[in-house]
N, C-alpha and C positions, 0 to 999 in steps of 0.2 A: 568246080561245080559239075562238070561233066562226069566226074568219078562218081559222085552221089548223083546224079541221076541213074546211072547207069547202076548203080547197088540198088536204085529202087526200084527200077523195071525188071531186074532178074529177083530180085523177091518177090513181085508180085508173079511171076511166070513162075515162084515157086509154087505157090498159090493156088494159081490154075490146074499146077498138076497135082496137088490133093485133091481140089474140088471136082477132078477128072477120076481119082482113085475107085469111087464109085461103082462108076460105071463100068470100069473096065475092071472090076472085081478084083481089086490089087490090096494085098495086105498092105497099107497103109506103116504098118510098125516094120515089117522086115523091110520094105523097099529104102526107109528111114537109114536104117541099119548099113544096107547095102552103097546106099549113098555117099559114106565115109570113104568108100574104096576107089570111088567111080571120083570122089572128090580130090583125092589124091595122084588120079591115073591124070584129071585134069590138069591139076598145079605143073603136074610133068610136063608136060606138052607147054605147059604159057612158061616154062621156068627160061630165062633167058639166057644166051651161050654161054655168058660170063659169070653165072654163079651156078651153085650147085648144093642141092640139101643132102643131107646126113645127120646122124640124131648124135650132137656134141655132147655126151653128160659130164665132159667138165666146164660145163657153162652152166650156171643159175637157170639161166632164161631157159632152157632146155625143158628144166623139171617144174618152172613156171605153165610152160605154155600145154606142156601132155596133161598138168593137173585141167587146165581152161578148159582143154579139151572130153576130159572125162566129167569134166563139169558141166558142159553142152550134154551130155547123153543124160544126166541122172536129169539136170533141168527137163527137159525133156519127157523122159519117165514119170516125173511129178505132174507135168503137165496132163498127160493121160490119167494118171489114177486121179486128178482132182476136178481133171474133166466127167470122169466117171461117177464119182462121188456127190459133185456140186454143182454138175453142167457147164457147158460151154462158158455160160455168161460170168459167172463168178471170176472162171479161169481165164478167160480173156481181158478180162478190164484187168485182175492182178497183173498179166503179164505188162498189157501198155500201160498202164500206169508205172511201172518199176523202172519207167524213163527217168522219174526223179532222184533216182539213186547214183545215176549214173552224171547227171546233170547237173544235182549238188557237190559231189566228187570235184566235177570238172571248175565250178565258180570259187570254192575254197581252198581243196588243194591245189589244183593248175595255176587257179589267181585269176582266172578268166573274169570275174566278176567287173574288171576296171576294162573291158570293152564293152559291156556290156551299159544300156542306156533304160530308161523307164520304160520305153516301148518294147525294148528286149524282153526285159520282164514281164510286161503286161503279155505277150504273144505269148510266154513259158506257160503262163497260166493257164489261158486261154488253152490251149494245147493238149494242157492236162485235162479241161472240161471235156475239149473233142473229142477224146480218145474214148471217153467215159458215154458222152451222148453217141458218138457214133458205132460203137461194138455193143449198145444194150439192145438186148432181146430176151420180152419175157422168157424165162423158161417154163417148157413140160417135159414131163414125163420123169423129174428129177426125183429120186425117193428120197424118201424121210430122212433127214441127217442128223449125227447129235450132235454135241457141243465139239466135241474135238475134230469133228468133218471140218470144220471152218479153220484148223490151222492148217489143212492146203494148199487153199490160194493165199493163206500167209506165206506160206513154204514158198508156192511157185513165184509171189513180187519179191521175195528175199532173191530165191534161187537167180532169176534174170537180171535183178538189179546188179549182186555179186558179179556174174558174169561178164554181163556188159560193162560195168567199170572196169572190170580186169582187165579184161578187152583192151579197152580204152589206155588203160595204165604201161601194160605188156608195149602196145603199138608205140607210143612215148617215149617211155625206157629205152625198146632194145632193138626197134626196126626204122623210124622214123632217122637218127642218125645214120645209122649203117644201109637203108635202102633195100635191104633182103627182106622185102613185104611176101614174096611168094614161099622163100623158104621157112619161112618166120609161121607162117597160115599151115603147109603143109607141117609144122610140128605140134600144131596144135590140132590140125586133123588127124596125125597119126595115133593121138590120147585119146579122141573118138572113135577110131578105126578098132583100135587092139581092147577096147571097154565093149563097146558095141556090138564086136563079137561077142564077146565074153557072154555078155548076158544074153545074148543069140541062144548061145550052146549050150548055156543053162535053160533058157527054156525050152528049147528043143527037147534037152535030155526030161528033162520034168514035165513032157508030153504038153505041153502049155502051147506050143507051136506045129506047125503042120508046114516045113518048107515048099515055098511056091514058086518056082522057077520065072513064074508071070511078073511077080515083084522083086526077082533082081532085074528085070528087062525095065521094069518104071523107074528103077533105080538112076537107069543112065540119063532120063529125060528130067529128072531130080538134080541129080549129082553135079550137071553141068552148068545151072545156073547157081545152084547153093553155093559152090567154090564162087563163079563169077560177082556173089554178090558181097560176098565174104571180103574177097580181095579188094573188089571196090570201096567197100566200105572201109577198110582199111588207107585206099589211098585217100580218101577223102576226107579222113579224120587228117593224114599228113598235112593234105592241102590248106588242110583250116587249121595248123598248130595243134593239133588234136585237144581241138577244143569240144569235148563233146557235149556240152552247154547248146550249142549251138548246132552240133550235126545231127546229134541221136533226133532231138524231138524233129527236125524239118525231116527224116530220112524217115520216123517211125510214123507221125502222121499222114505224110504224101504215099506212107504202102497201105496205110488206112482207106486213104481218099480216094487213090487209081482203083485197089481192088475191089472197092464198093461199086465204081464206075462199071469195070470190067465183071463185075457180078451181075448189075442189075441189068446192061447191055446183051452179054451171052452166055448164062444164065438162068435169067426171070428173076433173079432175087428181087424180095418184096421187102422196102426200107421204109419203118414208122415216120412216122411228123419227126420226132426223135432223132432220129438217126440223119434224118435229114438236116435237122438245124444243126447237130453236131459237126458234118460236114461243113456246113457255111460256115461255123465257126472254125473248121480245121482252117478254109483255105485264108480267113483274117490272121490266124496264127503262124499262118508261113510267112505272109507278108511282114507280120508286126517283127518277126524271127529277124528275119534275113532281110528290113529293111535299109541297115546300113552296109550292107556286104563287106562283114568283120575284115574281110581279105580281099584284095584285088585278082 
């Protein structure tokens, strides 16, 4: 349990440092970018004496994990243009909502389905309501969309769902036995690293970007939690059989719930009636989740 706490309070400190973006005029999309590298200098430093990364391409899992990883950036990419297109609100409820993808995954193929009890379920649901009451906010200022604007945030609950089970499938397979979680994360960072450039250099070249020295420097106060929560999350899918039935929704609501807190505390964010029952509901859904503690 301490591993998924710990995955949750360094996502939310990821958080913080967008919502600081702002203010300290920091390109938001390059610092992103930057943060692969800063995430990788990380894994270095926590890799432990006894093991050691290197990119195998006569292992499967190799060309598994660099795809995951380029699939983190284009998610990502999708996320921006259908924020642009459709506003925050669309793109955010697809993204947490795409919890269910990952969570059906886990109760049919895993088999998870036989620890799990009616209250299990009922808290799943519930889960799924909070995500939805607690990230709604009218949108303004969104322009006119037409009918193909709306496959977006189809695109973006596909794109997360996809990823996060993979995620989920990858950790299973080919790190959970063998215990090489750091080396296992840095090859799937490196698929992000060497893409995220890529499309750096292409927008750079196609005058699209304007390089900002400011945001590789936010990169590092980025990069050290995103590994850290990355990793965690990874141990904490081990620690629960990587059942992710049971870890994605308590890990994706509880970064709902802190950063609503830590929003509205420092600050001012303003949370409707809405948003606020959604919350009550999140924290009955942790409880209803994790009331039989699947794992000792």
């Amino acid at each position: 349990m301490l591993a998924l706490i710990l995955s949750i309070l360094f996502s939310v400190i990821l958080l913080v440092n967008f919502r600081l973006h702002p203010r300290f005029k920091v390109n938001t999309f390059q610092a992103i970018i930057f943060n692969y590298p800063v995430c990788i200098l990380s894994g270095l430093l926590f890799l432990p004496s006894n093991q050691h990364f290197s990119l195998d391409f006569s292992q499967n899992a190799t060309y598994y994990a660099l795809l995951l990883g380029i699939g983190f950036v284009l998610t990502f990419l999708l996320s921006g243009v259908s924020t642009q297109r459709m506003g925050m609100t669309a793109t955010s409820l697809a993204n947490n909502i795409s919890l269910v993808i990952p969570v059906l995954f886990s109760l049919i193929v895993f088999k998870m389905s036989q620890n799990f009890d009616w209250l299990n379920y009922l808290g799943l649901g519930l889960a799924i309501l909070a995500v939805v009451l607690s990230t709604f906010k009218k949108e303004e200022g969104v322009r006119d969309v037409n009918r193909l604007d709306w496959l977006l945030p189809l695109g973006v609950f596909v794109m997360y769902g996809i990823t996060n089970t993979t995620f989920n499938y990858l950790n299973a397979q080919y790190v959970t036995a063998s215990g090489q979680t750091i080396p296992f994360t840095l090859t799937i960072l490196s698929g992000s690293v060497v893409f995220g450039l890529l499309i750096f250099a292409y927008r750079l070249a196609k005058g699209l970007e304007v390089f900002s020295i400011k945001s590789v420097w936010a990169a590092f106060p980025l990069g050290i939690p995103n590994f850290l929560s990355f990793y965690y999350l990874l141990k904490a899918l081990d620690a629960f059989n990587n059942n992710g039935a049971y870890v994605l929704p308590l890990y994706n609501i509880s970064v709902i719930l802190i950063s609503s807190v830590v929003g509205m505390v420092f600050f001012k964010e303003k949370l409707s009636l809405i948003n606020k029952i959604g919350l009550g509901i999140a924290v009955l859904a942790i409880v209803l989740i994790s009331h039989q503690g699947l794992i000792s």
